[in-house]
C-alpha positions as CSV (number, residue, x, y, z in Angstrom):
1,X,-19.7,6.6,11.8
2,X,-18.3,4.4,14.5
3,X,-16.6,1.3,13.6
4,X,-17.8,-1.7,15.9
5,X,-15.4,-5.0,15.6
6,X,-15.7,-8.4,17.7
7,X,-13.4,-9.6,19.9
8,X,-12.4,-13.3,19.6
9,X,-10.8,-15.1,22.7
10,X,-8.6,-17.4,21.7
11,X,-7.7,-18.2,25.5
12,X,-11.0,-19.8,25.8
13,X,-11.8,-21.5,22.6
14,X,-10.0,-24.3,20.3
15,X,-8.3,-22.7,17.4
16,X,-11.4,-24.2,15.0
17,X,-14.4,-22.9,16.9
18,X,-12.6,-19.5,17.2
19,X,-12.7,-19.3,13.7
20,X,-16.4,-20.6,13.0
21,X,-17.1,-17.8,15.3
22,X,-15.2,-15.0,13.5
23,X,-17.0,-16.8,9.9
24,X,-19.9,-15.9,12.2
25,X,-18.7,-12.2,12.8
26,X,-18.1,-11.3,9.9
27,X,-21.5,-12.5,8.3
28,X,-23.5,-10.7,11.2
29,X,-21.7,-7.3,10.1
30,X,-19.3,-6.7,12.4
31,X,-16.5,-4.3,10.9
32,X,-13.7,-5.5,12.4
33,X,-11.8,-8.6,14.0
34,X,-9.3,-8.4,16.9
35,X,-7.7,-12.3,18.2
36,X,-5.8,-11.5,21.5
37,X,-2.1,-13.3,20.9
38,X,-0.9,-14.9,24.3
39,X,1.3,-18.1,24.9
40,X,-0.7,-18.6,28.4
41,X,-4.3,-18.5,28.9
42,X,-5.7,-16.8,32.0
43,X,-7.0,-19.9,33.5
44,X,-5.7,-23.2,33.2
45,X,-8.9,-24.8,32.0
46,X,-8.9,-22.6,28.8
47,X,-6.6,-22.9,25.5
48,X,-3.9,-20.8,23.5
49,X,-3.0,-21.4,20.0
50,X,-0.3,-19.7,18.5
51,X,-2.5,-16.6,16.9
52,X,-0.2,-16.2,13.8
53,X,-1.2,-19.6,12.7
54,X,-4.6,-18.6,13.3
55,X,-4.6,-15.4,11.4
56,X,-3.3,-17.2,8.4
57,X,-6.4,-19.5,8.0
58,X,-8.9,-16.4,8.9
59,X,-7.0,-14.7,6.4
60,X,-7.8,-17.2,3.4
61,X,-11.2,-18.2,5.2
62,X,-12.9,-14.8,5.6
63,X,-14.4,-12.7,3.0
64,X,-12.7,-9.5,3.3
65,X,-13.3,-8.4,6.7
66,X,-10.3,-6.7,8.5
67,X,-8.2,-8.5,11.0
68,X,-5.4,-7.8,13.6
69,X,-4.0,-8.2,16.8
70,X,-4.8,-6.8,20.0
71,X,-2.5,-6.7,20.6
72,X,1.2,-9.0,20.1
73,X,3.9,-8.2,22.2
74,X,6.9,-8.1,19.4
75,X,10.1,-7.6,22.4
76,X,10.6,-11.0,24.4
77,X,9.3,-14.4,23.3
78,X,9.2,-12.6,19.1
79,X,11.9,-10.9,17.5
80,X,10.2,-8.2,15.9
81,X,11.3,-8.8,12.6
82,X,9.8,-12.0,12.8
83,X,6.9,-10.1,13.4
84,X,7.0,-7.7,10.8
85,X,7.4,-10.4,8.4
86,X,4.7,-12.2,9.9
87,X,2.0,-8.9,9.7
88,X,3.2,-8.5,6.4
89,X,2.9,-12.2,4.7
90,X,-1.4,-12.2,6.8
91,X,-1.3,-8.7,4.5
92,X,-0.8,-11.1,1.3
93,X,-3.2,-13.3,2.0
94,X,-5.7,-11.4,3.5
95,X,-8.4,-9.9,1.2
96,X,-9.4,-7.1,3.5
97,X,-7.1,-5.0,5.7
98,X,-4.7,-6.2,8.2
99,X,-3.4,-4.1,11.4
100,X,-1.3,-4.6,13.5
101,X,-1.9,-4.0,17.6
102,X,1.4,-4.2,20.2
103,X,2.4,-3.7,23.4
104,X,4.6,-4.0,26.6
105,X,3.3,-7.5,26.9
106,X,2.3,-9.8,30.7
107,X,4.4,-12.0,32.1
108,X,1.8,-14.2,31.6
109,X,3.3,-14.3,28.1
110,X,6.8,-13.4,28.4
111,X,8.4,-14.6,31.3
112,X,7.2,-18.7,30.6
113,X,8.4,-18.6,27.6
114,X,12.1,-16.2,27.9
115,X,12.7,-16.2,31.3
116,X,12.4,-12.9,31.1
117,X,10.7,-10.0,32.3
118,X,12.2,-6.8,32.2
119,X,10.7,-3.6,33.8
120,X,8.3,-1.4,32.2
121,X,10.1,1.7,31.6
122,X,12.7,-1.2,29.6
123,X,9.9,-2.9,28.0
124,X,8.3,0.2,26.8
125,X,12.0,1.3,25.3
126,X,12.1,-2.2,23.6
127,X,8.7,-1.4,22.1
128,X,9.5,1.7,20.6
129,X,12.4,0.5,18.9
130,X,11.2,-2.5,17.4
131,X,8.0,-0.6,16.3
132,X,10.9,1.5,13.9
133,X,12.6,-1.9,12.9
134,X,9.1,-3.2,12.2
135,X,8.0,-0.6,9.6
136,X,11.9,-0.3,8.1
137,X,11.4,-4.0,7.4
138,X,8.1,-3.2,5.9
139,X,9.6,-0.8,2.8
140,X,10.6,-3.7,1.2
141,X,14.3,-2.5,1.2
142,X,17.2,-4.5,2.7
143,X,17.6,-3.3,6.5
144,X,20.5,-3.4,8.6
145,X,19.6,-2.1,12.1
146,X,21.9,-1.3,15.3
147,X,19.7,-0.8,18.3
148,X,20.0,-1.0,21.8
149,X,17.8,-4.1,21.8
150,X,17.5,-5.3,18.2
151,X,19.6,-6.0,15.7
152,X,19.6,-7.0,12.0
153,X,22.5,-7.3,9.1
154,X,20.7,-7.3,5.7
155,X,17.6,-7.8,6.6
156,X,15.0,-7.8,4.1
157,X,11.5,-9.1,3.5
158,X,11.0,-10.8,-0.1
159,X,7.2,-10.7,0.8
160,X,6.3,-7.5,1.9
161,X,3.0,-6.1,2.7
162,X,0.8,-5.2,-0.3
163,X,-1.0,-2.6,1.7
164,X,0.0,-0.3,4.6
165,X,-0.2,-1.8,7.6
166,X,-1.3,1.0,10.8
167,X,0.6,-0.2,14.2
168,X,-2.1,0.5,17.2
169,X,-0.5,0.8,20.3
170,X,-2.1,-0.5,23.7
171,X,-2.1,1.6,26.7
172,X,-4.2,0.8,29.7
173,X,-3.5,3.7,32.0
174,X,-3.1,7.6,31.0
175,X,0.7,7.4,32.0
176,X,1.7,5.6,28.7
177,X,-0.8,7.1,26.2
178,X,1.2,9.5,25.1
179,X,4.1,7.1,23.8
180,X,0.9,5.3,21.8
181,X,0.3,8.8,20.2
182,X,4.0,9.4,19.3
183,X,4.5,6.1,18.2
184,X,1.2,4.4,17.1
185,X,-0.8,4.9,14.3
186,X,-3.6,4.8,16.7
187,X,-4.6,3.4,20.1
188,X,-5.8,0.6,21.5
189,X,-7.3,0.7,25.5
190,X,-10.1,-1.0,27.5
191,X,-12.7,-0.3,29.2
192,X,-12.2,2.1,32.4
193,X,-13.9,4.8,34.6
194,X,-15.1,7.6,32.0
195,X,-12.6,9.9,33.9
196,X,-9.5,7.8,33.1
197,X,-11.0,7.2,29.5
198,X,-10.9,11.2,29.2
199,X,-7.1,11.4,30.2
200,X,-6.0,8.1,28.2
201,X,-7.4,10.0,25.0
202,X,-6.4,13.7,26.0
203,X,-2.4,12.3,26.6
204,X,-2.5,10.4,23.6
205,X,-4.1,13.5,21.6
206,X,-0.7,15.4,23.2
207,X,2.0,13.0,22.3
208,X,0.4,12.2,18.5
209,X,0.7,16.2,18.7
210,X,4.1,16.1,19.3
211,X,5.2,13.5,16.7
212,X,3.7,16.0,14.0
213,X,0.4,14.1,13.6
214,X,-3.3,15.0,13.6
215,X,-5.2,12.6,16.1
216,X,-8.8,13.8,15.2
217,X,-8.1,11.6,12.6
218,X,-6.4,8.5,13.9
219,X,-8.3,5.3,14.8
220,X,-8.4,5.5,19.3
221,X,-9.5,1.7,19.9
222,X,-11.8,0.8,23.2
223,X,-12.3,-3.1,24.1
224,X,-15.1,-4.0,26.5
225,X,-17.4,-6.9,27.8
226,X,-20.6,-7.4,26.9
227,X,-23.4,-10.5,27.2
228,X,-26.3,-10.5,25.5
229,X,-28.5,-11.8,27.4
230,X,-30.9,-11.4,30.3
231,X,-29.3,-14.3,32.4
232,X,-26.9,-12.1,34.1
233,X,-25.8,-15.0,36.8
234,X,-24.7,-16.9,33.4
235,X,-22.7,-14.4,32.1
236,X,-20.4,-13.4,35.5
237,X,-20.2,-16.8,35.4
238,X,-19.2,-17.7,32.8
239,X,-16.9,-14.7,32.1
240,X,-15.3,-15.2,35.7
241,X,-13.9,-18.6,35.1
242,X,-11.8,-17.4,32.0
243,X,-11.2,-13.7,32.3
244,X,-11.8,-12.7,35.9
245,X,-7.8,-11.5,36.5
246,X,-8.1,-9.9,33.4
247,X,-9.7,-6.8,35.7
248,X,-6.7,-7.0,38.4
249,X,-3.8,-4.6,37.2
250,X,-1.2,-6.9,38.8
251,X,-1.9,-9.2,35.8
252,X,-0.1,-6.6,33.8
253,X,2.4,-5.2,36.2
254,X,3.7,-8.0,38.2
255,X,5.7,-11.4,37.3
256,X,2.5,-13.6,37.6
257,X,3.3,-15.9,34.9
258,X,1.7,-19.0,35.2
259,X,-2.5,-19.6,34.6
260,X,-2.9,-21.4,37.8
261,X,-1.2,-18.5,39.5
262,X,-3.6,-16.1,37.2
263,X,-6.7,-18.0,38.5
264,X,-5.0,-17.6,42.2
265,X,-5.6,-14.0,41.8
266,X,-9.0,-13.8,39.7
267,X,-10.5,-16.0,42.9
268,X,-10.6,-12.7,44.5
269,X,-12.5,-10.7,42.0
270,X,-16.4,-10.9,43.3
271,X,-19.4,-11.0,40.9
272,X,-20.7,-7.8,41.4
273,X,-17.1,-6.4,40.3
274,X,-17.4,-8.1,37.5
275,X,-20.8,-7.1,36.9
276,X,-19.4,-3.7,36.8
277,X,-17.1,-4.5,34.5
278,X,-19.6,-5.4,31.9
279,X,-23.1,-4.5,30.1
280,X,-25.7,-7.5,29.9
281,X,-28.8,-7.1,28.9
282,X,-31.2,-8.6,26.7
283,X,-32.4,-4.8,25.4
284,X,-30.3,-3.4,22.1
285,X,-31.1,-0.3,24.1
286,X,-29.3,0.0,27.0
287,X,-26.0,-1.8,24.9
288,X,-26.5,1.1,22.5
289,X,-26.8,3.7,25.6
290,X,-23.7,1.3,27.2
291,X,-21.8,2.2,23.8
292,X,-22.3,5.9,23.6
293,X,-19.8,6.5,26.7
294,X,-17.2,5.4,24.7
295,X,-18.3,7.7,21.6
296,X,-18.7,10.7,24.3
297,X,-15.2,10.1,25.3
298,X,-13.7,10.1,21.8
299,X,-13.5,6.7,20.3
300,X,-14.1,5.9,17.4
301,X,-14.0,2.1,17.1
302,X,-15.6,-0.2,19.3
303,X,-14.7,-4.1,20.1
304,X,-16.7,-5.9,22.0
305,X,-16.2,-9.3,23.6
306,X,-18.7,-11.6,25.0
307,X,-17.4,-14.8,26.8
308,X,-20.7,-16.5,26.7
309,X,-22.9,-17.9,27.0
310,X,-23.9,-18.8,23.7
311,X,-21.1,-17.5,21.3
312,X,-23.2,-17.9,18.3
313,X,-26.4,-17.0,19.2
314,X,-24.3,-13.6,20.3
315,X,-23.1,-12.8,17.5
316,X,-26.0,-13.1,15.6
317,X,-28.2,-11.3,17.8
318,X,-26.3,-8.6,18.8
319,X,-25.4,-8.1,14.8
320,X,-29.0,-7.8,14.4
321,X,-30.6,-5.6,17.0
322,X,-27.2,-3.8,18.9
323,X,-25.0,-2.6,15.8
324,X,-27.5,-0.7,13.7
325,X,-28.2,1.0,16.9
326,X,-24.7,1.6,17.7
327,X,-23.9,3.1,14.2
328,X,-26.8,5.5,14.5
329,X,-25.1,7.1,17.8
330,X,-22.4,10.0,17.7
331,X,-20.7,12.3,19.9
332,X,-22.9,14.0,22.6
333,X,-22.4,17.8,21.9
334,X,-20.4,19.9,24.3
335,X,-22.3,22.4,26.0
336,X,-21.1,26.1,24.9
337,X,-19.1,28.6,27.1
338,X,-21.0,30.2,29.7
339,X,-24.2,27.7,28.9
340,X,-25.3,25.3,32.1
């Protein structure tokens, strides 16, 4: 059965109301929670608290759900065994499982921060080794570590994780999936043309293939906007004042670094794009049939992520009428050889 998590943004909401809203999740019956971790919000009229912070009070204010990232950049502004020790002490006092979701990182993030933002095929090298610092810091053991980006003398975490913690790797385009499958315990992607959905989760099939492991069996991660509602004209709006760049792949690629400068460039992003970009509706059906593309393409845990309007009354509802529907779906059958 699918797994179906909620999405909080903690670029648009105060650190408090983002977690009434994940209390919220978790009591509607959402699986899952995934909290984005950024230092800059995507607009300047939004907010950005420090997401470690947060985890630690949804970890001793939640009832056993399962939380993570989605995903933390652990290369520039962190050291990653700051991060490994901070996954591993939200492991301890969480009561449900913890994961941990990371990538190459925006300069949104990075570059306001460090100064610095390296190229992809860098960043990407960066990420693979402090992904192998992360979980040798997780044994327990005393680490010392010479990389080419990272390094440690003695190193050793007093307060390691009580439970295994699964490092989900983000890749948006096909080109990188298949470091996620080498690397990653599983994937994490969004939302894209059912023809680059195919090729994310076919590459990363090939390199988790490569690394020795079995990916029929790994958790492949799709995030995607959603509104509840029939008041479409609400929703773009709403979700274009906060998270309209989020569409534009510069965000991801180029040294755009500041949220004024994001804004700048989610100006150009028209209301019908952004319609395309999401399901809203008011019938559990059609965000049921909206889901089932994902299942079809081979994931097999869903966020969702609704910027409004009406965070609570969200939730609730589409606990209520959209994820018993979801869970009921599976994959559509492929046709056999030689059949039309």
């Amino acid at each position: 059965m699918v797994t179906i998590g909620w999405q909080g943004g903690p670029e648009q909401y105060e650190p408090l109301e983002l977690l009434e809203q994940a209390v919220a999740a978790e009591r509607a019956g959402f699986d899952t929670i995934l909290v984005d971790d950024h230092f800059h919000p995507w607009d300047p009229s939004g907010h950005s608290c420090y997401t470690w912070s947060w985890l630690g009070a949804a970890a001793v204010r939640l009832n056993g759900i399962e939380i993570g990232t989605g995903v933390t950049c652990p290369i520039l502004r962190y050291n990653p065994a700051i991060i490994a020790q901070a996954a591993a002490t939200i492991d301890q006092m969480s009561p449900g499982p913890v994961y941990l979701g990371v990538g190459t990182g925006e300069a949104l993030n990075e570059y306001p921060a460090t100064g610095l933002w390296p190229d992809y095929n860098m960043r990407q090298d960066m990420l693979g080794e402090a992904i192998d610092l992360i979980r040798a810091l997780w044994t327990g053991d005393e680490v010392t570590f010479e990389g080419d980006y990272f390094n440690v003398r003695k190193a050793r975490l007093y307060t390691a994780p009580k439970r295994d913690i699964p490092i989900y790797i983000s890749s948006l385009v096909p080109e990188s999936a298949g470091f996620a499958g080498q690397h990653g315990d599983g994937l994490i992607t969004v939302a894209n043309p059912p023809d680059v959905m195919r090729q994310v989760i076919k590459n990363f099939d090939v390199g988790a293939r490569m690394a020795g492991k079995a990916p029929e069996a790994m958790p492949k991660i799709v995030l995607y906007n959603v509104a509840y509602t029939d008041d479409a004209d609400a929703a773009v709006k709403i979700h274009k004042k906060y998270w309209a760049s989020t569409i534009l792949r510069a965000m991801y690629l180029q040294n755009i670094y500041t949220p004024e400068m994001s804004a700048t460039n989610g100006a150009a992003v028209g209301d019908d794009t952004i319609r395309g970009h999401m399901c809203i509706s008011a019938d559990p059906e059609v965000h049921a049939r909206y889901a089932q593309q994902f299942i079809d393409a081979g994931f097999n845990r869903l966020y969702v992520h609704s910027s409004g309007p009406g965070q609570y009354e969200f939730i609730e509802n589409y606990g209520k009428h959209v994820l018993p529907r979801i869970r009921q779906r599976k994959p559509a059958e492929a046709p056999a050889r030689g059949v039309a």
